[in-house]
C-alpha positions as CSV (number, residue, x, y, z in Angstrom):
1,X,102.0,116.8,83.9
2,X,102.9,113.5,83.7
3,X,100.1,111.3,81.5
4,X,102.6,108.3,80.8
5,X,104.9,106.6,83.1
6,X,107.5,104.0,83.0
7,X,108.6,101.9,86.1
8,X,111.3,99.9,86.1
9,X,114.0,98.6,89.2
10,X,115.6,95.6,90.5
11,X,115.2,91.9,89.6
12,X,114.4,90.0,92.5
13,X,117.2,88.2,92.9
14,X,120.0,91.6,93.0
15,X,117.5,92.0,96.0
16,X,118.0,88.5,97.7
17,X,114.1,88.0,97.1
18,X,113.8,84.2,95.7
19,X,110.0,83.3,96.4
20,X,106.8,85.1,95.9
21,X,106.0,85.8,100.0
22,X,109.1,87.5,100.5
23,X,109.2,89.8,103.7
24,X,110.7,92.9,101.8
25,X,108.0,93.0,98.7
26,X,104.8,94.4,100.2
27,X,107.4,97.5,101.4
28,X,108.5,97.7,97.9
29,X,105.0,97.7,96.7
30,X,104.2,100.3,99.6
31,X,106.8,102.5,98.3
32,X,106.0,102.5,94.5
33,X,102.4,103.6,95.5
34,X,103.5,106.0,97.5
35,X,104.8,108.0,94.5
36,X,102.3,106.6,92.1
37,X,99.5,108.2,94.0
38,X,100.1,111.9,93.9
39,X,100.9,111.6,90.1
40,X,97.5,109.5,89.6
41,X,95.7,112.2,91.6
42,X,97.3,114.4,88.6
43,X,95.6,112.6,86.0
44,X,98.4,109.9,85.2
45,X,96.4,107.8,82.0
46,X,99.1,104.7,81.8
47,X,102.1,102.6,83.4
48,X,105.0,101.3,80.6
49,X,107.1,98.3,82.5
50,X,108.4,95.8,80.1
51,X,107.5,92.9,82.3
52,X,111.1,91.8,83.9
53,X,110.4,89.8,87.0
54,X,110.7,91.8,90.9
55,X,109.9,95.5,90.4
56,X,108.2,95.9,87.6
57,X,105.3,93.3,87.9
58,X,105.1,94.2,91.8
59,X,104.4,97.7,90.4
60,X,101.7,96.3,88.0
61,X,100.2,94.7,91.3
62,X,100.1,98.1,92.7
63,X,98.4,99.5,89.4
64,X,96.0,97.2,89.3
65,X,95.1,98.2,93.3
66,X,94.9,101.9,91.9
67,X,92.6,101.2,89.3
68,X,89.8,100.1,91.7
69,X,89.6,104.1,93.1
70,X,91.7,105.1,89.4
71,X,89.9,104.0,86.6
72,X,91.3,106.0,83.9
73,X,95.3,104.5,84.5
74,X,96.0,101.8,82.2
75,X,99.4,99.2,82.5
76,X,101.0,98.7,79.2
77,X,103.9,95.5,79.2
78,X,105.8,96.4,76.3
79,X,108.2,93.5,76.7
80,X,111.8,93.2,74.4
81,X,111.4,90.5,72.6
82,X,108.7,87.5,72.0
83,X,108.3,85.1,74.8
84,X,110.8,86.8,77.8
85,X,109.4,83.9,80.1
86,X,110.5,80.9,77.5
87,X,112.9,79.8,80.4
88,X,111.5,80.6,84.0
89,X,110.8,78.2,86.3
90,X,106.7,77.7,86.6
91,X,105.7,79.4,89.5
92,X,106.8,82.9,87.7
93,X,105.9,81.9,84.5
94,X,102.1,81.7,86.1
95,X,102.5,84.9,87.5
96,X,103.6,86.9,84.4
97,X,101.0,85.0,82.7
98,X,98.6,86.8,85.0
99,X,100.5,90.1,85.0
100,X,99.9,89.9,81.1
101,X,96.1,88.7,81.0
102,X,95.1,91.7,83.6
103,X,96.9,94.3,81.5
104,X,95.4,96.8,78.6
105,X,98.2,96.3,76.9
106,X,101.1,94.2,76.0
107,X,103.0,93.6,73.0
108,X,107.0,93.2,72.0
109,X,108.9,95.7,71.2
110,X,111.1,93.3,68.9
111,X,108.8,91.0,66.9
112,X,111.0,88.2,67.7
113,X,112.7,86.1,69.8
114,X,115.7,87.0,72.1
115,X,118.8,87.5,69.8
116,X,121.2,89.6,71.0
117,X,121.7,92.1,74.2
118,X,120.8,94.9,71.6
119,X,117.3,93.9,72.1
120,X,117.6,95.6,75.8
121,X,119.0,98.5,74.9
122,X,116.4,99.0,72.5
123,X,114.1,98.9,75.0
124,X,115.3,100.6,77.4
125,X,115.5,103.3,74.6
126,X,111.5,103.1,73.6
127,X,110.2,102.8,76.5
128,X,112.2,106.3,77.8
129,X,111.1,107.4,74.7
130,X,107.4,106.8,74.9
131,X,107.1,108.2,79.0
132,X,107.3,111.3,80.6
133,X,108.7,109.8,83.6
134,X,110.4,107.2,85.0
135,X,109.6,105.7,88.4
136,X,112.8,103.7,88.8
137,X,113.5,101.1,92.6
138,X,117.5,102.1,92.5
139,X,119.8,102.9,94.5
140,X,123.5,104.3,93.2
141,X,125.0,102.5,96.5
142,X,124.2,98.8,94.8
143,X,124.2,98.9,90.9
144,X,122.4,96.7,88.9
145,X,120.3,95.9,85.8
146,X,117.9,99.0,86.1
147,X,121.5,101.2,85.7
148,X,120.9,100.6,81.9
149,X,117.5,102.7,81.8
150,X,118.2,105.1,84.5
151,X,121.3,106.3,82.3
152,X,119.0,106.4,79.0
153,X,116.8,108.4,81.4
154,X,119.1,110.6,82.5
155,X,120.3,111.2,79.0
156,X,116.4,112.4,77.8
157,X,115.8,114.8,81.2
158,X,119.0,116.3,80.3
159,X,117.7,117.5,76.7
160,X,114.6,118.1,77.8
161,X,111.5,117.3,80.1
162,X,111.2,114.3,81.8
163,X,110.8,113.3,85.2
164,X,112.7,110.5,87.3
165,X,111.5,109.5,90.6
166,X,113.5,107.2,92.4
167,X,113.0,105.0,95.0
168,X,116.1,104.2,97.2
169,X,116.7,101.8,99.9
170,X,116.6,104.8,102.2
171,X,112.8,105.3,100.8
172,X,112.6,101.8,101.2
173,X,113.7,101.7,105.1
174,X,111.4,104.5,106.0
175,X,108.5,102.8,104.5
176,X,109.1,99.9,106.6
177,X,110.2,102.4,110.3
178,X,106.9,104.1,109.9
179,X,104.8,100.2,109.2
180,X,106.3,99.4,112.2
181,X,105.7,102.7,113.9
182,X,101.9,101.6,113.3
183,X,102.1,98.3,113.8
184,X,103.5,99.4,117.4
């Protein structure tokens, strides 16, 4: 059974998202429920992101729909390093900020300020370490920055047990056939 959770997958722009009302994100969203759900039905207690822009804050917008019906599922933003926002334009800096204030808990997994690239790995490394799953948006066909957990993932289900459940563009393109299906 899987009690704690991390979720993780593209940045918006290795999607060609660049604003908030994008087309494609209430599909994404639609998609990360749709594997949330069975596994909140199962008594999932909390959601690890680390608060990266795209994917992982859409996926604290879909926690904090599920916590309406589940109230026992928590979000935790354990972000890499202090102040991850320091240089994003307003609009998301606002966002994140309200990301953060609706969470049950955030803190920095590095007590400082961005240093080094180190700082990701490490993260990618506690926050694998700290789940028993991953939910990850990622599809082999297009790499990209989720790649870096996905592989520390991999590494842990190999030696022992931990889930991954991906979400592919193929996922992704059924979610929006059978919206229009209904829509029709």
């Amino acid at each position: 059974m899987i009690k704690v959770l991390a979720i993780t997958g593209y940045k918006p722009y290795e999607l060609g998202i660049f604003h908030h009302q994008h087309q494609a994100i209430p599909f994404i969203k639609k998609a990360i429920a749709k594997r949330l759900l069975p596994l909140a039905e199962d008594g999932l207690e909390w959601v690890i992101i680390s608060g990266q822009l795209g994917v992982e804050l859409w996926a604290a917008e879909v926690v904090f729909d599920l916590q309406t019906v589940y109230p026992q599922l928590q979000l935790a933003v354990l972000t890499p390093f202090l102040d991850q926002e320091e240089n994003w334009n307003e609009e998301n800096k606002e966002y994140y900020e309200f990301i953060l204030s609706q969470a049950d808990f955030v803190d920095s997994i590095t007590k400082r300020k961005y240093e080094h690239p180190g700082q990701f790995r490490l993260k990618n490394q506690f926050i694998v370490e700290k789940s028993d799953g991953l939910l990850i948006v990622y599809d082999d066909e297009k790499e990209g920055s989720p790649k870096f957990m996905l592989d520390v993932a991999k590494k842990k289900a190999e030696t022992g047990k931990y889930d991954i459940f991906p979400v592919t563009f193929y996922d992704l393109q059924a979610i929006i056939e059978e919206e229009q299906m209904s829509d029709w």
